[in-house]
N, C-alpha and C positions, 0 to 999 in steps of 0.2 A: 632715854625715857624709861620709867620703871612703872609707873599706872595712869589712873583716870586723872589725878588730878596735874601729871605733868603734862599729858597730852592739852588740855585745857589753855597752855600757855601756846601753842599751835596756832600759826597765824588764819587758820580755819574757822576760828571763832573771835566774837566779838566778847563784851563785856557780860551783855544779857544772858549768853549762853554759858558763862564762867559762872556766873551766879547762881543761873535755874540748875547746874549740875551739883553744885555743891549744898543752893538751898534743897534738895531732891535728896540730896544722900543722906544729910542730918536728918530729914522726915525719916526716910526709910527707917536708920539704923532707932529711933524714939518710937515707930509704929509698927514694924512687921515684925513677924514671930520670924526669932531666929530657928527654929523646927521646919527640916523639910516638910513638905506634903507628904504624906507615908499613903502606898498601895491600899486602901479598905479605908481613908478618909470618906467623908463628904464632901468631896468636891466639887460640886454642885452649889452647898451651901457655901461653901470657903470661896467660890466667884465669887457669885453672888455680894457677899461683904464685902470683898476686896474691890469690885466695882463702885458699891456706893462709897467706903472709904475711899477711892481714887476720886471719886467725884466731887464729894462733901471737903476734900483738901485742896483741889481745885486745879488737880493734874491732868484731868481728861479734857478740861479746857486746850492744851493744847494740839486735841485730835478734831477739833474744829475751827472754822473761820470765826472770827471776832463778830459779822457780823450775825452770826448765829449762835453766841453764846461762849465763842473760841477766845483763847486768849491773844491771838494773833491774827493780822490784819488776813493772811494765809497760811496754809499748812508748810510748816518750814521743815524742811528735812534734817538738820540739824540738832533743833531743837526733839525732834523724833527719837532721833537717834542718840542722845545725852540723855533722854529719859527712859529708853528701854535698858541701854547698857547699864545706868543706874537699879534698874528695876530689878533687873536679871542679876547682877553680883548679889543683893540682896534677897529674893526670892522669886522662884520662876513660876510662878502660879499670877504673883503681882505683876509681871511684865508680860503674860499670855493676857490677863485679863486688861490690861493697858491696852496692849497690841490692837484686840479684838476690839475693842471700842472702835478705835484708829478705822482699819484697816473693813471691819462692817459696816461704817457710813462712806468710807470714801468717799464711793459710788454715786452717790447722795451730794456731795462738798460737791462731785464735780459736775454731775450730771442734773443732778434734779432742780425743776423749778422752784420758784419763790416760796411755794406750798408747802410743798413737799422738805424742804429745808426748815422751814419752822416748825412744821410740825415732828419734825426726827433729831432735828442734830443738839437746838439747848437740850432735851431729855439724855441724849448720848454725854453730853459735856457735863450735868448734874450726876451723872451715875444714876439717872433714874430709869433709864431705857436699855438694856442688854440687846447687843447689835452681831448680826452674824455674814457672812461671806459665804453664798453659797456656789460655786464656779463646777466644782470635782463633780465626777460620776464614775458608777462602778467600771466604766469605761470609757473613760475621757478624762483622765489627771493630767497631765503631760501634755497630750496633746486632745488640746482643751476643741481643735475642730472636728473630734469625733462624737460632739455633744450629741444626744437623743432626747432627752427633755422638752419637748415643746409647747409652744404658747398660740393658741390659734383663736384668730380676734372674732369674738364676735357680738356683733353692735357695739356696746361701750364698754363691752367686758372682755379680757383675755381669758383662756381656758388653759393652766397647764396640766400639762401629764407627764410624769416621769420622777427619775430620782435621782438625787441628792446625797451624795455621801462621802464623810470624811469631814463632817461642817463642824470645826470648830464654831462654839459654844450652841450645837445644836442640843436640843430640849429643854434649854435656857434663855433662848434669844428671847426678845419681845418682838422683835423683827427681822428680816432674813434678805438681803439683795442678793435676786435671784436670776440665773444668765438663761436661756430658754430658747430654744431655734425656731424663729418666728417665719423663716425661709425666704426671705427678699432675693438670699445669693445660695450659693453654693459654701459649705466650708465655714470659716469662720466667720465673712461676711452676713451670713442669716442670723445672727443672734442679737437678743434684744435682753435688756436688762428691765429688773422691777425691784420695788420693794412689797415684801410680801408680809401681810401681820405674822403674827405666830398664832394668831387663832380665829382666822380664814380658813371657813368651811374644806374642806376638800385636801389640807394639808395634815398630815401627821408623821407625827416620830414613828419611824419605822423599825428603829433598831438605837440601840445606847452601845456605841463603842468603847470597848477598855485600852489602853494603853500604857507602856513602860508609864510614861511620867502621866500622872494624875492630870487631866484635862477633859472639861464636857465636852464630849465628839459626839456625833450622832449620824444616823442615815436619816433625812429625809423623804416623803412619799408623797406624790401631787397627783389626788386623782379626779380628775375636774374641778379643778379649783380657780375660782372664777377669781381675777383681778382686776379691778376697773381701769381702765385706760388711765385715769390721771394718775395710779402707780407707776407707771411707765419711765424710766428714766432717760431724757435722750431720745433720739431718733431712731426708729428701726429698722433695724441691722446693724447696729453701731455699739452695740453692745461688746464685743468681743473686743472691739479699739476701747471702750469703757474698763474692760475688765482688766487691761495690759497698762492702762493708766493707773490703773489705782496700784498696783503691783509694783509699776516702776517706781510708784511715791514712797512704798513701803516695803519694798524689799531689801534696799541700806539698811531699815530701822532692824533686819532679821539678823545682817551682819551684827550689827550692836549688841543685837540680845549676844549673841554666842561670844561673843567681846567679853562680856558681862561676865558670863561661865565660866568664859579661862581666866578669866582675871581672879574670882572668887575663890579656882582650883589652886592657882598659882601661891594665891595667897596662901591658900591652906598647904599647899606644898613646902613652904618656905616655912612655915610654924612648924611643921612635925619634923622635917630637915633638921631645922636648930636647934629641936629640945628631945630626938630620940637618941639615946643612946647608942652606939655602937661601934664595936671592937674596939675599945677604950677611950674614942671619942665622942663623936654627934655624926649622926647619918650625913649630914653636912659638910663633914670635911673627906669625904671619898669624892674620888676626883669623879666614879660615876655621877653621882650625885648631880655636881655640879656640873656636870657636861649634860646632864638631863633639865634640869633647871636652866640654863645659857639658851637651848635649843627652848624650853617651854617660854622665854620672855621674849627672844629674837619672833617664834612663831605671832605669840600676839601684840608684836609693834608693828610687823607688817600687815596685819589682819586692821591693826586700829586706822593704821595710816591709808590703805586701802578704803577703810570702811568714810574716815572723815573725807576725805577726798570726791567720793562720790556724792554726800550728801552738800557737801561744802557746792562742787558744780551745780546738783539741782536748784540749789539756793540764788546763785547768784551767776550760772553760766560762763563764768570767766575761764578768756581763752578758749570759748567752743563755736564753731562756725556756726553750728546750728542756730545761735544767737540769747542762751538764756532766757532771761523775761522780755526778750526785745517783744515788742507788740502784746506785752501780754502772756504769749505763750509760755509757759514753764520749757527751759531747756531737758533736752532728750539724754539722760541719762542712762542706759538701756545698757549700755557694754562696761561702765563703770560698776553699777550697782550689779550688774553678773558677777565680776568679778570680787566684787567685796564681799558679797553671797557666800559663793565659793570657797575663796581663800580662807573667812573667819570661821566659819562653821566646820572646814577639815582640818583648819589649826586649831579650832578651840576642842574639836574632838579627839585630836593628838595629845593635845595640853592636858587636858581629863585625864585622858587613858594612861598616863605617865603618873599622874597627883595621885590614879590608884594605888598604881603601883608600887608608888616613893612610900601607901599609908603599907601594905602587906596585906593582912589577912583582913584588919580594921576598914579597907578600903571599899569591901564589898558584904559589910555589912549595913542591912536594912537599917535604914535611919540615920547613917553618918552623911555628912553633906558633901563629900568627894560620890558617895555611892550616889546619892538623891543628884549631882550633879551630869553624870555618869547615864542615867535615865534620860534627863531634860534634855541635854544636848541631840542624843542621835535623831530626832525627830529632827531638828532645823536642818540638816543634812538632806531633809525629802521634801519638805511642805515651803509652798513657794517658790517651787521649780526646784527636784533634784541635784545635785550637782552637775551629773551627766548632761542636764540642761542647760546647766549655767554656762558648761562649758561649749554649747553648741550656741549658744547666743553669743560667746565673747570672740567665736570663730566669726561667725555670721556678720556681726557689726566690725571686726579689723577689715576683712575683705572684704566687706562692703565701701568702708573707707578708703581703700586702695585704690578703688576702682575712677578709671579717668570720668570727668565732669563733661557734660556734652553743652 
């Protein structure tokens, strides 16, 4: 295999998804600026457009159910993952702001009632509604059961207090699903999930975060902020098994983006390889070179192969005892999608850091797209469970699988 479009022929997919990856990349390459996002943009306004562009082409259709507006009967993980990896070779602002759609109603696909889904997810799927994820706190990333945010009922209204931060597309969302420890249990079992407007009394931006790569981040600030009961997503205390759901759906989709980046490094790797000059040839033909190239394509075949694998299971459970869609239920991809986490994100952060190297001095210059690539990547390395995590998850579910059946 050499890129996206050989993996395609991968018995992982069907026809549909050959299609929508290939009708996906002709859009991109006719509608997005080939210009990275540069440091002192307007980032804010460039979502913004790029969400209702995602919308009004009718790609955020598939971050919803069909019966709400989605292009698909349910959220398929494959098709996720063809469209972020698409997104991200072509630009990473367009696949952050994909993502965020996805990834801020989950919560909403899977937990909320009939209401509540009509009234949130066509607005999500038109790019008319900016949707945000709110889970992190300045002390609780990782390990999400040291939440302090709480939601305390009273009569028909929730009460929260606490903060919020690290929220991607916060001070842009129109709405926020929000995790809050309501206390039924102890730990992660006390937390309940909500959708919270964006301009419900009691809520405000408390801080605008800056980052390497250009993305709305923000801290959130809840201070008696009353939300009505029928906000409520779910049962409570079940928010935390909410939260781990929606992550499991979309965490493969994080291996793809980073897929995306080394594939677009790679490319650019292999363009300046062939046509720079050096020592009477082409940077090309030094056997460094190509022993740095070998290792950059080997890294992302096994990152793609890893990465299809896990979505390819959630789709269709094959081969997993857990049982797939038996009954309904989506099969349990948990140690799959650790691993495709993992592996693509420190391969495609190898594969970068090599593409710089291969450009010299050119490489880290502001504006080149190996540098602006360079940027995008190190973030997926944290957000959505750090590495360090991923790897304690992939430990946790093999030994868990070891373990005799009673």
């Amino acid at each position: 295999m050499t890129g996206w479009q050989d993996d395609l022929a991968l018995p992982f997919f069907d026809d549909a998804h050959r299609a929508l990856a290939r009708e996906l990349d002709a859009w991109c390459a006719r509608s997005l600026s080939a210009q990275p996002h540069a440091p002192g943009a307007d980032v804010d306004a460039d979502c913004r457009a790029l969400v209702r562009q995602l919308g009004e082409a009718g790609w955020l259709r598939y971050c919803v159910p069909r019966a709400h507006g989605g292009a698909l009967d349910q959220l398929d993980s494959r098709a996720l993952c063809l469209l972020r990896e698409t997104l991200a070779r072509h630009d990473g602002l367009a696949d952050f702001a994909f993502a965020m759609q996805g990834l801020g109603s989950g919560a909403i696909t899977l937990a909320g009632d009939e209401t509540l889904r009509q009234r949130y997810l066509p607005r999500v799927a038109r790019g008319e509604a900016i949707a945000a994820f709110a889970l992190s706190e300045p002390e609780a990333g990782s390990d999400v059961a040291a939440m302090q945010c709480n939601a305390t009922l009273d009569g028909d209204h929730y009460v929260l207090d606490g903060t919020k931060t690290w929220i991607s597309n916060g001070g842009i969302a129109d709405f926020y699903c929000v995790f809050a420890r309501t206390g039924e249990a102890p730990g992660a079992r006390g937390i309940t999930a909500f959708v919270v407007d964006a301009d419900t009394p009691g809520l405000r931006i408390a801080e605008r975060i800056d980052v390497m790569a250009p993305h709305p981040l923000a801290t959130l600030r809840f201070e008696g902020c009353r939300v009505p009961v029928s906000q409520r997503l779910g049962e409570p205390g079940q928010g935390f098994k909410l939260a781990m759901m929606t992550l499991d759906i979309f965490r493969a989709s994080v291996a793809a983006a980073a897929l995306g980046f080394g594939r677009a490094a790679l490319d650019e790797a292999i363009a300046r390889a062939t046509a720079r000059p050096m020592f009477g040839g082409k940077l090309a033909d030094l056997q460094l070179t190509q022993a740095a190239l070998g290792e950059m394509a080997t890294a992302l075949d096994a990152a793609a192969l890893l990465t299809w694998r896990a979505a390819w299971l959630r789709d269709t459970g094959a081969g997993r005892s857990q049982g797939g869609t038996q009954g309904g239920a989506p099969v349990r991809t948990t140690r799959e999608a650790a691993m495709a986490k993992m592996t693509a994100t420190e391969n495609a952060q190898m594969v970068i850091d090599r593409a710089v190297q291969l450009f010299g001095g050119l490489g880290v210059r502001i504006g080149s797209r190996v540098e602006s690539l360079y940027r995008e990547i190190r973030s997926l390395r944290i957000y959505e469970g750090a590495t360090e995590v991923q790897k304690l998850i992939v430990a946790r579910e093999t030994l868990a699988a070891r373990q005799p059946r009673s």
